[in-house]
C-alpha positions as CSV (number, residue, x, y, z in Angstrom):
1,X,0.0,0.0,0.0
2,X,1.2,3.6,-1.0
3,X,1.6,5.8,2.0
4,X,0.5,8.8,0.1
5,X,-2.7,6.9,-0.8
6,X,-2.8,6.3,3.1
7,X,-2.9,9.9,4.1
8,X,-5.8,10.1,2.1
9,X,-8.0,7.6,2.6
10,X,-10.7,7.7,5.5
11,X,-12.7,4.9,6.8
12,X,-16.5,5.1,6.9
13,X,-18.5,2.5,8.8
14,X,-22.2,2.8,8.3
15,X,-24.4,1.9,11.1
16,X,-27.1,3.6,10.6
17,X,-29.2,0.9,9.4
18,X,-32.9,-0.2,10.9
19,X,-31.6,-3.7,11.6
20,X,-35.4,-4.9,11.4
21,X,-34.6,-8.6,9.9
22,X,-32.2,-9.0,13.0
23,X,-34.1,-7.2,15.6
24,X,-32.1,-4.1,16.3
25,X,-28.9,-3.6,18.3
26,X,-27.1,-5.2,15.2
27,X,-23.7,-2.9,15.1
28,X,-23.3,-4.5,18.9
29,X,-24.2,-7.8,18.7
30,X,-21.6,-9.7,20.0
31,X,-19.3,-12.8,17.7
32,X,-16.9,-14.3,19.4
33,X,-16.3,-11.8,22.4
34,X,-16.5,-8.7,19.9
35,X,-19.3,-6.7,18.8
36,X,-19.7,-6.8,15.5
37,X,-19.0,-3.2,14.6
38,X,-15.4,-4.0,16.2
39,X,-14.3,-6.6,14.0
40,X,-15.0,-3.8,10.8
41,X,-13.2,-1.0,13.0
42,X,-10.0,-3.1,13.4
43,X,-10.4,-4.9,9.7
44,X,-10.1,-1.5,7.8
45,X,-7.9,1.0,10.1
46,X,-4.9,-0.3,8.8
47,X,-5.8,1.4,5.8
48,X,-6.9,4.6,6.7
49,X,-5.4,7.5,8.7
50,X,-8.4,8.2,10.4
51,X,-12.4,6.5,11.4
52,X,-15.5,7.7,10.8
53,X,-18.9,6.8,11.7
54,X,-21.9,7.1,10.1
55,X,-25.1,6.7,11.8
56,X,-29.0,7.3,12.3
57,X,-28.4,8.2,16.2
58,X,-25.7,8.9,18.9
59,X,-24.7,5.7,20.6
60,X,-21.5,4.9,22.7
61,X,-19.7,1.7,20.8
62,X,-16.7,2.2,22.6
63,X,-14.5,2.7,19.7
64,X,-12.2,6.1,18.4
65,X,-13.9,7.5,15.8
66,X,-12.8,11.0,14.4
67,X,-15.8,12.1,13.1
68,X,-19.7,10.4,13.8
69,X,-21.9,11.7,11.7
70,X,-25.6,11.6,11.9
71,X,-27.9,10.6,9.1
72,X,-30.3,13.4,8.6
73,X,-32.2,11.4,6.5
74,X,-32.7,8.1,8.5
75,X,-33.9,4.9,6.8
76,X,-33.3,6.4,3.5
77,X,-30.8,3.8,3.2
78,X,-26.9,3.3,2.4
79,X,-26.4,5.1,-0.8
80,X,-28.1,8.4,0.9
81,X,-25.9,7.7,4.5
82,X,-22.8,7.7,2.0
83,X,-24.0,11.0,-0.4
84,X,-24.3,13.2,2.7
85,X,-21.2,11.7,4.7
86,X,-19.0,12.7,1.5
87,X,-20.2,16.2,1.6
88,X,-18.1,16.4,5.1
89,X,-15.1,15.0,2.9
90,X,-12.2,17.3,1.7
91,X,-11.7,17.3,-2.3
92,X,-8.6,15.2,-2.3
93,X,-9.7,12.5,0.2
94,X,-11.1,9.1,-0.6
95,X,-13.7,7.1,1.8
96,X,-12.9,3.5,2.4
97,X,-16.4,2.1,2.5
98,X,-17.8,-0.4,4.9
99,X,-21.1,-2.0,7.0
100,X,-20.9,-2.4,10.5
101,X,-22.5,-6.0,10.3
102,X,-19.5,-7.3,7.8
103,X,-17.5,-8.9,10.4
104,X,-15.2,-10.8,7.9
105,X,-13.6,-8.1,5.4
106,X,-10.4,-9.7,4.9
107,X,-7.2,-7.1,5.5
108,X,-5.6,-8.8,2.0
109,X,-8.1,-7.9,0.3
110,X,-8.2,-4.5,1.3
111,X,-4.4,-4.0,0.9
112,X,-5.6,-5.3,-3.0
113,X,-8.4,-3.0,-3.1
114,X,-6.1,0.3,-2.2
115,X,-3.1,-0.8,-4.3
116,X,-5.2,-1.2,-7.7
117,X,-7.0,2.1,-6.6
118,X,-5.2,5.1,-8.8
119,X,-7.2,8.3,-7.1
120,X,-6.1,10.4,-10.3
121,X,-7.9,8.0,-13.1
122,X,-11.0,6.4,-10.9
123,X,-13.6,7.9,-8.8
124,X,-14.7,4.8,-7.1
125,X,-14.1,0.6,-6.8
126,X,-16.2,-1.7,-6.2
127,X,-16.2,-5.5,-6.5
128,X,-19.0,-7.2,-8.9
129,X,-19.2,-11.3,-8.3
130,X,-19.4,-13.8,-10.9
131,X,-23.3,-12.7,-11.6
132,X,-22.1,-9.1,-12.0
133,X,-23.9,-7.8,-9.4
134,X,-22.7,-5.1,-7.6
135,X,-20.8,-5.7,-4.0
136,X,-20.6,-2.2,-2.9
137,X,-19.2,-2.3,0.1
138,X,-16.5,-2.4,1.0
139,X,-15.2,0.2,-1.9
140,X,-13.6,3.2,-2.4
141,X,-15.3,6.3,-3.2
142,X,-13.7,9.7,-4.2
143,X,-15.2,13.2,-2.5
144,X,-15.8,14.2,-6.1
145,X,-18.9,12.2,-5.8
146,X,-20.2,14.1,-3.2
147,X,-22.4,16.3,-5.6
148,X,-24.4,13.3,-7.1
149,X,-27.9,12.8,-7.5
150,X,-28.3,8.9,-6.2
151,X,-31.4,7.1,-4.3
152,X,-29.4,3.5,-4.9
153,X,-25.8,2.8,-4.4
154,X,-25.9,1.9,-8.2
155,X,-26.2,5.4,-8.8
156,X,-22.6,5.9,-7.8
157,X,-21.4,4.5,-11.2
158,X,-23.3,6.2,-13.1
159,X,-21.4,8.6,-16.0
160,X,-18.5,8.0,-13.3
161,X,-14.6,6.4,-13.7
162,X,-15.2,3.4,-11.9
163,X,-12.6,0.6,-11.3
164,X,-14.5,-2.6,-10.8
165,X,-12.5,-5.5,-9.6
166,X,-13.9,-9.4,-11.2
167,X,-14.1,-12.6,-9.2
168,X,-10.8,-13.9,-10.8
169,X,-8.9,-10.9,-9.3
170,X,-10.3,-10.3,-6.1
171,X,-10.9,-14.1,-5.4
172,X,-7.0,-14.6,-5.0
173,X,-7.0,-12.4,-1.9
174,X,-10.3,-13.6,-0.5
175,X,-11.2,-17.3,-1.9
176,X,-14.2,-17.7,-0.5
177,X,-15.7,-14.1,-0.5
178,X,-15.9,-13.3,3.2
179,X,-15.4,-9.9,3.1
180,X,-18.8,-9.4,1.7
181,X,-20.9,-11.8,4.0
182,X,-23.3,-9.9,5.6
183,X,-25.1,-10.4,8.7
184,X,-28.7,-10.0,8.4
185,X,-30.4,-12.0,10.8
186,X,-30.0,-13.5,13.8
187,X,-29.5,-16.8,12.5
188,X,-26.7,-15.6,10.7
189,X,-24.3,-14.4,13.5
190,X,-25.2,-18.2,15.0
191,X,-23.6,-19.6,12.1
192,X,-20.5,-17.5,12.4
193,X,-20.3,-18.7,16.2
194,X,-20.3,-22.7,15.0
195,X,-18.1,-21.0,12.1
196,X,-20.2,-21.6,9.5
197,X,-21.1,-18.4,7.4
């Protein structure tokens, strides 16, 4: 990883989410002795000079974060959370995208997400997975987006330099695709605690 592209990059975790389909409290659910919002702070900091924190509420999650930010649009959903968090970015910064309930992002494949990342031809990177659909988190987004129109996260690539990393790329730092495994319901953290996402 490129310090330079170190200095700029800040981490955003969202948590601002309803958490109906798991029953609320999902950013401190505990796995394996650590809320779940933990195992994201510690996965992406490496990468980032500083944390924020983006959510629909003030709550104590016992973690740094430089800036918390709250939604003013709550339950709008991700893509709106993200559009008004990059209006508190600075022109030459980057946002290093993540969910609090993604407690598996794997650090190699973050270190391959920064070092493919050229800030001076892309705007943003995502992942796609062997259906193409988008895996938007976690990415890389530029400040230049901040000035979008977007309702979906989709609406990021729109008329926009996008770098968007295949299966057969990002599969050699994350085999099995952990990063992206999400956890929606309760039944899902269970699994992780027999380790069995």
């Amino acid at each position: 990883m490129k310090n330079c592209f170190y200095k700029l990059t800040i981490g955003l975790i969202l948590a601002g989410g309803e958490a109906r389909r798991f029953g609320g409290g999902k950013c401190q659910a505990i796995l394996q002795g650590k809320p779940l919002i933990q195992w994201v702070y510690e996965s992406i900091k490496p990468f980032t000079f500083e944390i924020w924190l983006s959510v629909k509420k003030q709550e104590d999650f016992g973690l740094t974060f430089t800036k918390v930010i709250k939604d003013p649009f709550p339950g709008a959903g991700p893509a709106v959370a993200l559009r008004e968090t990059l209006k508190h970015v600075a022109n030459n910064k980057v946002l290093l995208v993540t969910s609090c309930d993604q407690p598996l992002i794997q650090k190699k494949l973050l270190k391959g997400l920064v070092s493919f990342f050229d800030p001076h031809q892309y705007e943003i990177a995502v992942f796609i997975d062997e259906k193409g659909k988008i895996l938007p988190f976690p990415g890389l987004y530029k400040a230049s987006l901040k000035n979008k129109k977007v309702n979906a996260l989709r609406d990021f690539l729109k008329n926009t330099k996008a770098l968007i990393i295949k299966p057969e790329l990002w599969r050699k730092w994350d085999p099995k695709g952990l990063s992206f495994y999400n956890i929606n319901y309760r039944k899902d953290l269970e699994r992780l605690e027999k380790g069995t996402p």
